[in-house]
N, C-alpha and C positions, 0 to 999 in steps of 0.2 A: 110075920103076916104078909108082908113084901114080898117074899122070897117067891111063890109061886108065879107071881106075874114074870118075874124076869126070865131073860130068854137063858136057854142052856148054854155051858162052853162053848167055844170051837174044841173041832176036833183034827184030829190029821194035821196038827202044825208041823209043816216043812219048809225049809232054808232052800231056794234054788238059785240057780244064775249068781254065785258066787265068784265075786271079781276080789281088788285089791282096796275099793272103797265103797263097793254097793252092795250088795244083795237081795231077794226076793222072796219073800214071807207068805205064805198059801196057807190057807187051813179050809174045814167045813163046815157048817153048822148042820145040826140035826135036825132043826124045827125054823128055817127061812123067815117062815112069814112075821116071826114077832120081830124080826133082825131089822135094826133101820140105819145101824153103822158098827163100826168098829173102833177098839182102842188097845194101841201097842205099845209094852213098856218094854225098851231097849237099855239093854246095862251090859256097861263093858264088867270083865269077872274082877280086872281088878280096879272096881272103882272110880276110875278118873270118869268117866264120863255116862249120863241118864238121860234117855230119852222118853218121852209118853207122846206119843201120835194117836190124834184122836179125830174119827173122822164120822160124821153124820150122814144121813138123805143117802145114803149111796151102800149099792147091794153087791159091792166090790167082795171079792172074799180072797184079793192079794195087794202085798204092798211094796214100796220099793221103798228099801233102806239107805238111806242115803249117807254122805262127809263119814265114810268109816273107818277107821285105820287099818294101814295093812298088818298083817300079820296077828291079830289081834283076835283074843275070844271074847265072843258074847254070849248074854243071854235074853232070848227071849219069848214074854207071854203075851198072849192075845186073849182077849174078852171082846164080846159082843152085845151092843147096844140097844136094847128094848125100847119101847115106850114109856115103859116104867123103874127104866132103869138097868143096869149093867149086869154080865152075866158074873159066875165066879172066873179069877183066871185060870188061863188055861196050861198046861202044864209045862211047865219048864224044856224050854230048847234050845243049846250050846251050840256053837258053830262059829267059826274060825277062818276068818277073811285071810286072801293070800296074799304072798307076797308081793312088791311090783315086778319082780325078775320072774317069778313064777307065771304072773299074768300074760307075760308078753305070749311066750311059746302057746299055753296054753290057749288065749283066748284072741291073741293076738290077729290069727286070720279075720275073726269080725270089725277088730278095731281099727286092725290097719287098712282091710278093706274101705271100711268108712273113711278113712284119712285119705288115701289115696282117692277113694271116687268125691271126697273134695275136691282134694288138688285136681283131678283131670277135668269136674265140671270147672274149675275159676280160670284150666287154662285152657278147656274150651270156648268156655265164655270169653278170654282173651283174645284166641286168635279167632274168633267171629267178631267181634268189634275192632282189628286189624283188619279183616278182609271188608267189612263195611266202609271204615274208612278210608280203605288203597281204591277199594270204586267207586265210591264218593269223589276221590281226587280225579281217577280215572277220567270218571265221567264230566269230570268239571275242564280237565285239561281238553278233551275230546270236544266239549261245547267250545271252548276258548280256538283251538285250532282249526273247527270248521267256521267258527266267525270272525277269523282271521283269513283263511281262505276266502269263504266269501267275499269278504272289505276288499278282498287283493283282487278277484274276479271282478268286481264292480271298478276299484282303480282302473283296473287294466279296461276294461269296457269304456269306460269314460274317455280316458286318452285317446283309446282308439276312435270311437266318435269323434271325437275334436278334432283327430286328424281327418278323418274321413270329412267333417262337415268341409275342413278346410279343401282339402285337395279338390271338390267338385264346384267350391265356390269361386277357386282361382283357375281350373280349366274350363267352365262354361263363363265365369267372366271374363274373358278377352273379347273385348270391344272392339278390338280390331280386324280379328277373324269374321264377327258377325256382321259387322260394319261391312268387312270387304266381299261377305258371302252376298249377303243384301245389296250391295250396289254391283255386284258379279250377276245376281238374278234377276236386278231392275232391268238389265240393258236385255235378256233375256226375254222374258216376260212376267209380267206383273201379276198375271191370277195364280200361276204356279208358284209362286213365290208365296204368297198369299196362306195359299194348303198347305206349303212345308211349315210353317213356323203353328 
């Protein structure tokens, strides 16, 4: 009496993107709309190990297999999730994870590309935070040495000053000279004396 309501099989179950521990499970359904998740039983052939992935709300129709041994055959069915309940499974599919040595060559361009564009962003990201902090220092030695120049410009200003105050205070203060200029212009005359000073 149940049976009507549930959704049909999947159909088209295919194994792709076969590595040495993953794989990728794809199928179809015929009739969508009843479909409101899916559920995958995974079995190694000989036994050691079962898996059931069951998954809701989601109109996914592939999965990724995941901790699978290399070299290793499996089997697996997929059913599909109704409202009212589960479809029949779907038919039996074998497929044979490889080996690690087999992996490298074969698949190895994408993995190891990913490895390596780690490694060159962590050691890009390295040597941009070396270049940040050589002109960080840079710029810190560069304030330090022009506020050291300046401190030495101002020194040097100062002393000079000092000198300079000094030297016109002890060439215009000779009392003697002005004295003798002054009694030199007294016997002279007196208004002209007067305007000079």
């Amino acid at each position: 009496l149940v049976h009507p309501d549930r959704p049909p099989s999947p159909v088209n179950v295919t194994v792709t993107q076969l590595k040495a521990n993953s794989a990728t499970v794809s199928w179809d359904v015929p009739e969508g709309d009843m479909v409101i998740g899916y559920a995958i039983l995974q079995q190694r052939q000989d036994g050691q190990m079962q898996r059931f992935i069951r998954e809701v709300n989601t109109t996914n129709r592939a999965c990724v297999l995941w901790d699978l041994a290399e070299d290793a055959d499996y089997v697996i069915q997929v059913q599909s999730i109704g409202l009212y309940g589960e479809s029949q499974a779907s038919k039996r599919v074998h497929f044979r994870t490889l080996k690690e040595s087999d992996r490298l060559p074969s698949n190895s361009s994408n993995q190891g590309d990913i490895t390596m564009e780690g490694l060159d962003k962590d050691r890009q990201l390295q040597t941009g935070e070396i270049v940040i902090i050589v002109a960080v220092l840079l710029m810190w030695a560069a304030v330090i040495a022009l506020f050291c120049r300046q401190y030495d410009i101002i020194k040097d200003n100062d002393s000079n000053n000092n000198k300079e105050k000094t030297k016109p205070s002890s060439e215009h203060s000779t009392p003697e000279r002005l004295s003798g200029g002054l009694l030199r212009s007294k016997k002279k005359s007196p208004s002209v004396n007067i305007i000079e000073v």
